[in-house]
VEXZAMI-785963 format. One record per residue (C-alpha): x, y negated, z negated. Coordinates in steps of 0.05 Angstrom, whole numbers, plus 5000, padded with zeros to 4 digits. Layout:
N
XYZ;...
//
This chain:
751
206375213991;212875583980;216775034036;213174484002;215674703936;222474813968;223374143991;222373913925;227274303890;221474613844;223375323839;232075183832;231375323755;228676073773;233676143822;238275953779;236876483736;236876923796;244676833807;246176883735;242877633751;247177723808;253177453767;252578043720;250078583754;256278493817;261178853772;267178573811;275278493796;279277823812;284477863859;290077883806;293477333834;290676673793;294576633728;291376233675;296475863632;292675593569;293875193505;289475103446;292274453437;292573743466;298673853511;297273153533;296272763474;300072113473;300072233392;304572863397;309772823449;313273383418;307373813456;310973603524;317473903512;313574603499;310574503564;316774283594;320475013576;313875353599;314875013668;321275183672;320575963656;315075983706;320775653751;325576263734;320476733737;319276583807;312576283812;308276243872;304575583855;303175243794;297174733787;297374313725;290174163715;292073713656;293072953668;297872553629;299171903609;306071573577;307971813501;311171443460;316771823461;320271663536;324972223531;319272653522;316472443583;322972503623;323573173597;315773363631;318072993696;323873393705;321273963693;315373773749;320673613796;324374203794;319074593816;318974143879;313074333932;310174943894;306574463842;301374083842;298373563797;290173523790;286572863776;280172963745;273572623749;270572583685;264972343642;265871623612;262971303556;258070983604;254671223662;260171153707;265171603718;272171623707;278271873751;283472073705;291372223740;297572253712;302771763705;306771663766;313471603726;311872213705;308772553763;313472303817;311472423883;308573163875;300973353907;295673253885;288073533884;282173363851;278073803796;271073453777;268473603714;261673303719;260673643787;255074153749;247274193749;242374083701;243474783661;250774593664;252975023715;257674803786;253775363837;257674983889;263574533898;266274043951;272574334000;274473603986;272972953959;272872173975;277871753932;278971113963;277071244030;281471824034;279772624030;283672893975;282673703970;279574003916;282474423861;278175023873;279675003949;286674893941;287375553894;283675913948;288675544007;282175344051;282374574079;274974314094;271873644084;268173234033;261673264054;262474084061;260974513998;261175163989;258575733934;262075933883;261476633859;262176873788;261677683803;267177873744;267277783683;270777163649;275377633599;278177913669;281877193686;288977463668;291076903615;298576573590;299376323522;304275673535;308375943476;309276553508;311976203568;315175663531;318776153478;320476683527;326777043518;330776873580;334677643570;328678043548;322777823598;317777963547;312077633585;304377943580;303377823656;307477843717;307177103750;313277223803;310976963872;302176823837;298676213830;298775933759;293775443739;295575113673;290974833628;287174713556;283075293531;275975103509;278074893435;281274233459;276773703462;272773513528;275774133566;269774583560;266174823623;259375243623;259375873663;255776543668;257176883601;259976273571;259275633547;265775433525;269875693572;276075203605;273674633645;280075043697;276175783704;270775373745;276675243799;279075873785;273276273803;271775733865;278775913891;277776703878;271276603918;274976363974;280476763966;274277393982;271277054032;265177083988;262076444004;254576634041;248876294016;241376604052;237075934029;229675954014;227075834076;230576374115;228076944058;222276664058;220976574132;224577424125;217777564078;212677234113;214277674178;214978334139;208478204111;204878024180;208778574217;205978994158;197578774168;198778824244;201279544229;197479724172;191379914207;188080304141;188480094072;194180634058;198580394102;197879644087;199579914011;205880244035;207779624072;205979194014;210579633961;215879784011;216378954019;216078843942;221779363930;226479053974;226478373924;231178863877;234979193934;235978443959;238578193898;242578743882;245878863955;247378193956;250078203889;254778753913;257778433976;258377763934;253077263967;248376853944;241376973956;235176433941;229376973918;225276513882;221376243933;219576913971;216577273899;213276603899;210076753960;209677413948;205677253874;201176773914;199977313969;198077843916;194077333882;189177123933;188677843966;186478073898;181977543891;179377733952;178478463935;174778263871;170377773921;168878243959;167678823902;162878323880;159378153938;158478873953;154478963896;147578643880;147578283812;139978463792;139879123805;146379403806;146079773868;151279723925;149279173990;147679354058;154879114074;157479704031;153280184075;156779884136;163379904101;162580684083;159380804152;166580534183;170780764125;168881514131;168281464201;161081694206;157381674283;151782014282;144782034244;140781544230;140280874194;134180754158;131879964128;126079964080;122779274087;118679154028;113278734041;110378083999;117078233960;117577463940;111677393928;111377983869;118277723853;115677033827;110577233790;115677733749;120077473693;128077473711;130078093672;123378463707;126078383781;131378813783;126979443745;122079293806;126979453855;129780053827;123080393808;121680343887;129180673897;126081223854;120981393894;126681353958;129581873919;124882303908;126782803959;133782753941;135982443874;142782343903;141581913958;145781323972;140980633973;142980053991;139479373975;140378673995;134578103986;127878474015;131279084040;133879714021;137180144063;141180854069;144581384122;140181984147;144482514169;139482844215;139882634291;132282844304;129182164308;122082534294;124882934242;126782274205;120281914227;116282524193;120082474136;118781664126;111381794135;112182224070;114781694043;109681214059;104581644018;108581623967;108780823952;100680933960;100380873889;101680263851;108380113810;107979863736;112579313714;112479003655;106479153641;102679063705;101179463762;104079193833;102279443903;107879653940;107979484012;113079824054;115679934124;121580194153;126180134216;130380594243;136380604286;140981174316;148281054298;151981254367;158381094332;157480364324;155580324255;155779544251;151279414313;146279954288;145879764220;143678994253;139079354292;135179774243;134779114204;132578774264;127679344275;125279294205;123678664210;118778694270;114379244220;107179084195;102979544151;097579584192;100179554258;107279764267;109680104191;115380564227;119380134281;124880514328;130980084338;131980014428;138980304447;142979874491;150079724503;155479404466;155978824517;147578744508;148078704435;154278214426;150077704483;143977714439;148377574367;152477104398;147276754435;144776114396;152575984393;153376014472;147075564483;151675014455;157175264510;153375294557;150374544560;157974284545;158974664609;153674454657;150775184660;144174904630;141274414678;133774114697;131574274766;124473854775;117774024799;113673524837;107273334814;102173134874;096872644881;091173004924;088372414948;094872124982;098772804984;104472484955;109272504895;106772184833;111872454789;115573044780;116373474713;123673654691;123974494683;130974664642;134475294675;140575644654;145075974696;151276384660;157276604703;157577294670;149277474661;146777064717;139676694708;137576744631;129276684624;128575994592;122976274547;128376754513;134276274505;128475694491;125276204427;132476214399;134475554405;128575484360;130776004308;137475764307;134974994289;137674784348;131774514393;132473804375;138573834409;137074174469;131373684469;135773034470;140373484524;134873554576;131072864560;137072514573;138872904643;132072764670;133072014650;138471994680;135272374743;128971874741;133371284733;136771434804;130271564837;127670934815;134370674850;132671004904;126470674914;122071354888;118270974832;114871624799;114971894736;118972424696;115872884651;119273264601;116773814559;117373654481;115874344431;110574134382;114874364327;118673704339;111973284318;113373334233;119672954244;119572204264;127472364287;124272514357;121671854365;129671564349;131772014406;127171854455;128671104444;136571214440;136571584509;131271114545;136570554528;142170974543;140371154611;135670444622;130170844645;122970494643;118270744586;112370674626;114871234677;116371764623;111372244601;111772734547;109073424551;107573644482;107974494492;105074964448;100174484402;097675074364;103875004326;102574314295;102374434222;100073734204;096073344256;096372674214;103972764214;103472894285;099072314303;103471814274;109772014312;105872064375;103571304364;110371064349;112671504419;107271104461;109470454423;116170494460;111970644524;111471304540;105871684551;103272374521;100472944553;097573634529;101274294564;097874914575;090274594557;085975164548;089275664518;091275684439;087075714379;087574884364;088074624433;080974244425;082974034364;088273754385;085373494440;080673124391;084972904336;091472664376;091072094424;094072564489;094672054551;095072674600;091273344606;094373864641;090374484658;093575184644;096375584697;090676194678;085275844704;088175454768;091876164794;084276534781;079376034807;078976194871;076776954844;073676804786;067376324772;068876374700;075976084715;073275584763;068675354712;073275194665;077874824707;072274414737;069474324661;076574004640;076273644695;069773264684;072073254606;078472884624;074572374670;070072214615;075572144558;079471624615;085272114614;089472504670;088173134696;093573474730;092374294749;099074654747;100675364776;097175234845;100675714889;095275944946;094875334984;087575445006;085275244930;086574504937;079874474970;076974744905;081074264867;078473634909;072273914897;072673944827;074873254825;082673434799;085972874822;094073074806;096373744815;104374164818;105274884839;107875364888;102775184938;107674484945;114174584914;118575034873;121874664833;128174304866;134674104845;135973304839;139573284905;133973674941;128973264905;131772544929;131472915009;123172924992;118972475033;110672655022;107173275025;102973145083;108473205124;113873525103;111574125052;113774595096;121374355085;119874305008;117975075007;123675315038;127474974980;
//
């Protein structure tokens, strides 16, 4: 923001002000060598020649006197008195060389600008340099003048840099420095000059072998100049100090952009270094103390220094990191109750550098529900009557709430010490609490975790803990220890699923499904696996539960549908018409968004409908079988087909069976592994069986892995089943090398 505001110039009336500061505070001399010859009159007005013959005599004492150079920043035009004239001229060209003759470039009665010089006949062929009077800013001020300027196509040098004797070009500029006083320019009255006595030398200031500029004070019309301290000074002292700059070799200029770039390291050199709050503080007041010493050194050595735009940055800086303090002082602290957050236990925990004891997470159960029922100004007296019953073994104690949990640091390291001590606890919240007016149960639970000096991790994992508790079964949970590379895999997880399928780590491998009759492939059913280079084979039930928590099974779905699409549309090419079946969570059947992805990748990988079945997993979950039945009618509209995982187990799989129109049974892996042991098991399997030939639906048995229970299964009357007892499941490339079973399942179990 500081650049942007630099490019546009924003911030030049602060700096301004800046070197007006610098101006005053340099405390410096002039050189002594710039003379200042002034008049309080109109020595060039055409009105009162007389005026030229005064000048004349003062021209020609500075001639006697010996002077160095003489500038006559003063333009004239013809009197109307010629001998006057030829009086001035002479007195010019006895000088010779050492004088000089300035046009100026002033301000017209228009807009345009006019370039003022003095009469040749009364110039004759002397030097000349240009002085521009409207060279100045907005505040009135000339920070920096030209080494030369443009007139006519020609570089003509500038007053200023001819007093200081530098040569440069027009399109060069350089500072001009106004570190002394104006009342320290040594100053000439004409008249003194003019009515010197030749025999007494009674002159104020030596001028032998100087440079004299002469010139009209700030009482003559038009000749007033604005500098630091003054406002009327003469339109010459803003030469004068240009050519004393030069003269000191005081010219540096240190722009925004380099301070600024100066104040943006120091401050990120001082937050890589600060590594506690102390430090960064130093840092921070060491950096904000230099803006004085800046302004002041630079003062001192004469150069010009553009602050404005660092203390900008630096205002902005302090401005959002205190913002962000109070955010955070905010956030640290809950608004109903008062009390600190659970982030402020973890901040404290690092801050004081505690590693050991315990951390302890009160999860207090049905707490929305007793929170709606209370009025607003009743919630937060709820919470803090149950922190008074925390406290009652130690008034003092630290607790720390945030939504359903409250939470606090047990010194003690004896896990069965602090256990003990909880279960005290727990008798105490026995007994109702009264809020406004009522009496409310108080359900609460608690998990615990060791610190091992990793306060962050352990404070997740008492949380974590607490959140697997129950009344009745589990009240006091026991946070697992396990490493620091365990615990960052399981937070960071759900975000590496995402990585993982961008990468090709989570693939389908495909299990074949048989019919018994003909021993050959029917179909095959698309398994997702996930290999990662660092932690090997994950179980897909664990990464499958948190894509699920994390919201993000609808993609994985549309990830693994459209791979075994793809992998069904090349064995179709290769002449394998079977089908694919891919497993779809029934948590997926309340939104009709599954149907639009289904039909997307079907047309995006030109796969035929009729081939696909969908395994609908886990139907206990369906929380609305109306819902559910109209998305699975609009999935077999597009022509797929539907079939029930894992039938027999699950409190609503008859239901389900009942109410949805399933295309495909297939028989849990409990009762096919157990038949051959188990009548009971056997029973069941041969009972779905004979249910699914009577409903006009397939059967297919999965999890046969003994190969001498097909003969139960033919039997039965089963008519598809997959397992071990055939094939692991295969890759793609494997699975295209399949012939049939009856002849090659050897080769298909070595797989």
């Amino acid at each position: 923001m500081s650049l942007a505001m630099y490019a546009g110039h924003f911030l030049e009336p602060a700096d301004q002000l800046l070197w007006l500061i610098q101006s005053r505070i340099a405390d410096r001399s002039p050189s002594g060598d710039i003379v200042f010859v002034s008049s309080d009159e109109a020595l060039n007005d055409p009105k009162a020649p007389q005026r030229r013959y005064e000048l004349a005599a003062a021209l020609d004492e500075l001639d006697r006197q010996g002077v160095g150079k003489v500038f006559l920043d003063i333009t004239f035009a013809e009197s109307s008195d010629p001998r006057a004239d030829e009086r001035l001229a002479q007195s010019i060209a006895d000088l010779g060389p050492r004088i000089t003759l300035v046009d100026r470039i002033v301000e017209g009665t228009s807009v345009e600008e006019v370039h003022r010089s003095t009469s040749p006949a009364i110039a004759g062929r002397g030097n000349r340099v240009v002085a521009d009077q409207t060279d100045r800013n907005w505040a009135g001020f000339a920070w920096s003048l030209p080494y030369a300027y443009d007139i006519g196509g020609k570089p003509v040098q500038s007053l200023g840099a001819a007093i200081g004797g530098v040569q440069g070009r027009p399109d060069e500029r350089f500072s001009v420095d106004y570190g002394f006083g104006h009342e320290q320019v040594s100053v000439v009255p004409v008249a003194a000059l003019a009515f010197a006595n030749p025999e007494s030398s009674d002159i104020p200031i030596e001028v032998t072998g100087k440079t004299v500029i002469v010139g009209h004070t700030g009482n003559v019309a038009r000749s007033q100049r604005t500098i630091p301290g003054k406002i009327d000074a003469p339109a010459s002292y803003v030469d004068i100090y240009a050519g004393e700059t030069l003269k000191s070799g005081s010219t540096s200029h240190l722009s925004g952009p380099t301070i600024l770039s100066l104040f943006v390291a120091l401050i990120l050199i001082g937050l890589t270094l600060g590594t506690t709050r102390k430090r960064r503080y130093t840092a921070y007041a060491g950096i904000v103390l230099l803006t004085p010493v800046l302004l002041v050194g630079f003062a001192k050595v004469g150069a010009r220094i553009d602050l404005s735009y660092a203390i900008l940055f630096l205002a902005v800086y302090a401005a959002l990191r205190s913002r962000m303090r109070w955010k955070r002082r905010v956030e640290m602290v809950n608004l109903e109750t008062g009390l600190p957050k659970l982030r402020a236990l973890e901040a404290r925990l690092l801050r004081d550098s505690i590693g050991n004891g315990h951390i302890v997470i009160a999860k207090i159960q049905n707490y929305e529900r007793v929170l709606k029922t209370l009025r607003s100004d009743e919630k937060g007296s709820y919470v803090l009557k149950l922190v008074d019953r925390l406290r009652a073994a130690d008034p003092h104690l630290a607790v720390y709430s945030e939504g359903h949990h409250l939470g606090w640091h047990v010194a003690s390291d004896e896990t069965d010490a602090v256990v003990e001590h909880l279960e005290g606890l727990r008798a105490i919240f026995a007994a109702p609490v009264q809020v406004g007016g009522f009496s409310v149960d108080v359900g609460i639970t608690f998990g615990i975790a060791s610190i091992e000096g990793d306060p962050p991790a352990r404070l997740a994992a008492a949380v974590a803990a607490a959140e697997e508790t129950s009344e009745a079964h589990n009240p006091i949970a026991i946070a697992e220890t396990g490493s620091q590379s365990d615990l960052l895999w399981d937070i960071s997880l759900r975000a590496r699923i995402d990585e993982a399928m961008e990468a090709g780590e989570i693939y389908c491998v495909y299990q074949p499904q048989i019919d018994l009759n003909s021993k050959s492939i029917v179909g095959v059913e698309a398994l997702v696996r996930w290999h990662d280079p660092a932690r090997g084979f994950i179980s897909p039930m664990h990464f499958i539960q948190q894509c699920e928590k994390a919201g993000r099974m609808e993609h994985l779905t549309r990830y693994v549908l459209q791979s075994a699409c793809s992998a069904g549309q090349l064995l179709h090419f290769r002449g394998r018409k079977i089908s694919m079946a891919v497993n779809i969570s029934a948590t997926l059947l309340g939104d009709m968004r599954i149907a639009g992805i289904v039909r997307n990748d079907l047309q995006a990988t030109r796969f035929d409908p009729q081939c696909l079945v969908l395994e609908i997993t886990e139907t206990a979950r369906i929380s609305d079988h109306t819902v559910a039945a109209s998305i699975i009618e609009e999935l077999k509209a597009i022509g797929v087909k539907i079939s029930m995982d894992d039938f027999g187990i699950g409190s609503s799989s008859y239901e389900a069976f009942y109410e949805l129109p399933f295309d495909e049974l297939k028989i849990d892996r409990l009762f096919v592994t157990n038949m051959a042991r188990d009548p009971k098991a056997r029973a069941i399997v041969a009972s779905i069986a004979a249910m699914g030939r009577e409903a006009r639906i397939t059967v297919v048995a999965e999890g046969l892995e003994n190969p001498q229970d097909i003969g139960l299964l033919e039997e039965i009357g089963c008519e598809q089943v997959q397992g071990f007892a055939f094939s692991r499941p295969v890759s793609l490339s494997n699975l295209l090398e399949l012939k049939d079973f009856d002849k090659s399942r050897a080769a298909a179990n070595m797989v």
